[in-house]
N, C-alpha and C positions, 0 to 999 in steps of 0.2 A: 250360683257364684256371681259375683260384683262383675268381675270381666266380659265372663260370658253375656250376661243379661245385657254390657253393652254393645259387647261386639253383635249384639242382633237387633242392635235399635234404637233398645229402649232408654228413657230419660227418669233418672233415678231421681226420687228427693230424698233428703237425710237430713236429722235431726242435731245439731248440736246442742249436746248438756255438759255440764258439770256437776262432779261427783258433790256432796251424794244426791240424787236425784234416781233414787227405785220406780217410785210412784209415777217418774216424769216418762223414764223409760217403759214403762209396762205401757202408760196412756199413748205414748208415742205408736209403740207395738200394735196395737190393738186400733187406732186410729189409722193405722194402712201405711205407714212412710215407708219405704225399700227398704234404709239402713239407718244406723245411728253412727254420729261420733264423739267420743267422749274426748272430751279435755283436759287431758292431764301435766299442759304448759303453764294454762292461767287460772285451772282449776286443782283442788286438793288431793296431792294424786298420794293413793293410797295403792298398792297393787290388790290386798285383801279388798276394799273395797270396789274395786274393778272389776275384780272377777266374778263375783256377785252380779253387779251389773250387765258385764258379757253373759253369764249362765243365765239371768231371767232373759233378756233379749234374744236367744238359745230358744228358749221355750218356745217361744211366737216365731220361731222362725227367721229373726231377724238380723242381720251381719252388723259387725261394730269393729270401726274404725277406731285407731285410740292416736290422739296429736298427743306427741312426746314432746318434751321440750328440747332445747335448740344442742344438737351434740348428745343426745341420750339415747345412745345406741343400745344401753343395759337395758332400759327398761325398754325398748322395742323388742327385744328376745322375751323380755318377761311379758309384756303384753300380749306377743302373738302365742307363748307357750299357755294361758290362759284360757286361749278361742279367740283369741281378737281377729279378724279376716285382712287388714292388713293397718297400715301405718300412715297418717297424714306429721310431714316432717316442717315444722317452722323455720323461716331464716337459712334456706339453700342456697347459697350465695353464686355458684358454681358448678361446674361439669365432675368436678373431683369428690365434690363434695357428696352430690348424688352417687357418683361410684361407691363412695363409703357406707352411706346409707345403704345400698343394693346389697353388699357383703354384709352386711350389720344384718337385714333379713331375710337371705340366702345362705342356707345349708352351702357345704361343701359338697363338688368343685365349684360350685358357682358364688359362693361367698363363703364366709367365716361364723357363722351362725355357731351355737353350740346344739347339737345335735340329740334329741331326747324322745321316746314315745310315751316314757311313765305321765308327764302333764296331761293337764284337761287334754292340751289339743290334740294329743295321739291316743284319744280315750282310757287315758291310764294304762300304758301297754298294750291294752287290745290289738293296735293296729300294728301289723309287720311295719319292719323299718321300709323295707321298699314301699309300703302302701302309705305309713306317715309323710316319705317324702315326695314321692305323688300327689296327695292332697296337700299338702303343704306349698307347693312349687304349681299347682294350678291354681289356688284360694287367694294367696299372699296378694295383696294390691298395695302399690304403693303410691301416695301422692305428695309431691312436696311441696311448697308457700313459696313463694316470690314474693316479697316484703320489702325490695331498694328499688330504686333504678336500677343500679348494676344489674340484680338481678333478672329485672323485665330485659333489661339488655341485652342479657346473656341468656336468657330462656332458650332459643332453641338449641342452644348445645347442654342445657341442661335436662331439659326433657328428651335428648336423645339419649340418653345414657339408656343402655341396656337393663332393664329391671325397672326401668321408670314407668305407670302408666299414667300418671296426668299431672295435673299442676292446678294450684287456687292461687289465686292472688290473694294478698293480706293485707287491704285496703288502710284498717287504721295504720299499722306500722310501715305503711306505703306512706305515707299523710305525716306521721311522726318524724321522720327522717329524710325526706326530702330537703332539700334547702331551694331558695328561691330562683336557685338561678337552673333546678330542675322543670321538667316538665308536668303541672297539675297531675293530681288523683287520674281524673277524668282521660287526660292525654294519654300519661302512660297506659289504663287500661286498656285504652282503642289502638294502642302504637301493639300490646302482646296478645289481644285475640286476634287482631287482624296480619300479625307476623304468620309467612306460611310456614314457616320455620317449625312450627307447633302446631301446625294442623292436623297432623295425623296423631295426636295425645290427645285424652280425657281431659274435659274441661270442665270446673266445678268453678260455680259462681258462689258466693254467700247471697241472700236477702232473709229478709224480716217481714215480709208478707206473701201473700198468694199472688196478689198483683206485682212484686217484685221478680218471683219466680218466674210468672209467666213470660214478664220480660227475655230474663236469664234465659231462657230455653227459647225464645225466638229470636234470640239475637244469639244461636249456638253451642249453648251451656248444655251440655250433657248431666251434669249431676247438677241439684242447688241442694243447699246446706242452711236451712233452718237455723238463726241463731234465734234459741229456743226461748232464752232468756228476754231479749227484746218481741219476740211475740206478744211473752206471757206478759210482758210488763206493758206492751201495746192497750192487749186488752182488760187490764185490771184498770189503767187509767180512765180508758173509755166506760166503766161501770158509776153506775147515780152511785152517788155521796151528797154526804148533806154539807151544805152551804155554810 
């Protein structure tokens, strides 16, 4: 499980795609990454084909994250009733707001979930309710986006929140929305890793190469996140073409 793997150390990579990408996921799989996350904020979210997706990445072994778009508490239940292993949340503006997300994928008493074993994720019944809500309540990871100032502001009382385990920043829509008389990309992200406020939460950087990565994890990053698309498109440019 995601949690565990970090509570003992380890520095996970994970792949960001957009559906549909089978192919992208299986090569991911198979090429070694920890975990996948699917994008279904800025990519075509289909739940039928998600689930798909989740179930090959299943096969290899491998956990999948699904980024819901901004308020999409429905399809966080439908995602994690699929197999998705837990939720990356865009645009968390707030401490309130993360409580809402926590109950959005939190059974009852600990949140408001709607509660089922018939779905993939409680093997189609097979699994007793006490043992669906067991694995369910050890498995679930949650990470949510910091995308304003405000919210680099407000980070450590947003990654305090009960149910929270880590936090990304969301560099373009960090870039997007600042105005001038904010502090740079750059500032802000050295003002929220270096807050102790947040030192005890999961920290997941993005990069676009190995040498990015590396960075990312010696400067603290516990997770980095693949964006899969700027890779591939790295390396397609880099390929002979004719003149």
């Amino acid at each position: 499980m995601i949690r565990a793997r970090l509570a003992a150390g380890e520095r996970l990579t994970c792949g960001l795609v957009r559906m549909p990408a089978e192919d992208v996921v299986e090569m991911l799989a198979v090429a070694g990454l920890d975990m996948l996350l699917v994008d279904c904020e800025h990519g075509p979210a289909d739940v039928i084909e998600l689930r798909r997706h989740i179930a090959l990445a299943d096969t290899h072994g491998v956990p999948v994250l699904v980024r819901i778009g901004e308020g999409e508490h429905r399809l966080a239940q439908r995602a994690l009733d699929q197999g998705a292993h837990g939720i990356v949340a865009p645009h968390v503006e707030t401490a309130a707001e993360a409580e809402a997300l926590v109950r959005a994928v939190r059974y009852p008493p600990r949140g408001d979930r709607g509660f089922a074993t018939y779905p993939r994720a409680g093997r189609f019944g097979t699994r007793s309710a006490a043992e669906h809500r067991a694995h369910t309540d050890a498995a679930t990871f949650l990470l949510v986006m910091l995308e304003s100032p405000g919210a680099v502001a407000r980070a450590g009382g947003i990654v305090a929140v009960d149910g929270v385990d880590g936090w990304l920043v969301g560099t373009a829509d960090l870039g997007a929305v600042r105005t001038p008389a904010d502090p740079t990309v750059p500032e802000l992200l050295a003002r929220v890793r270096r807050d102790p406020a947040v030192a005890g939460s999961v920290r997941a950087d993005l990069a676009g190469s190995a040498a990015e990565a590396e960075t990312a994890f010696a400067d603290g990053a516990q997770i980095v996140v693949y964006n899969v698309a700027q890779v591939m498109m790295t390396a397609f440019r880099e390929l002979p073409r004719r003149s």
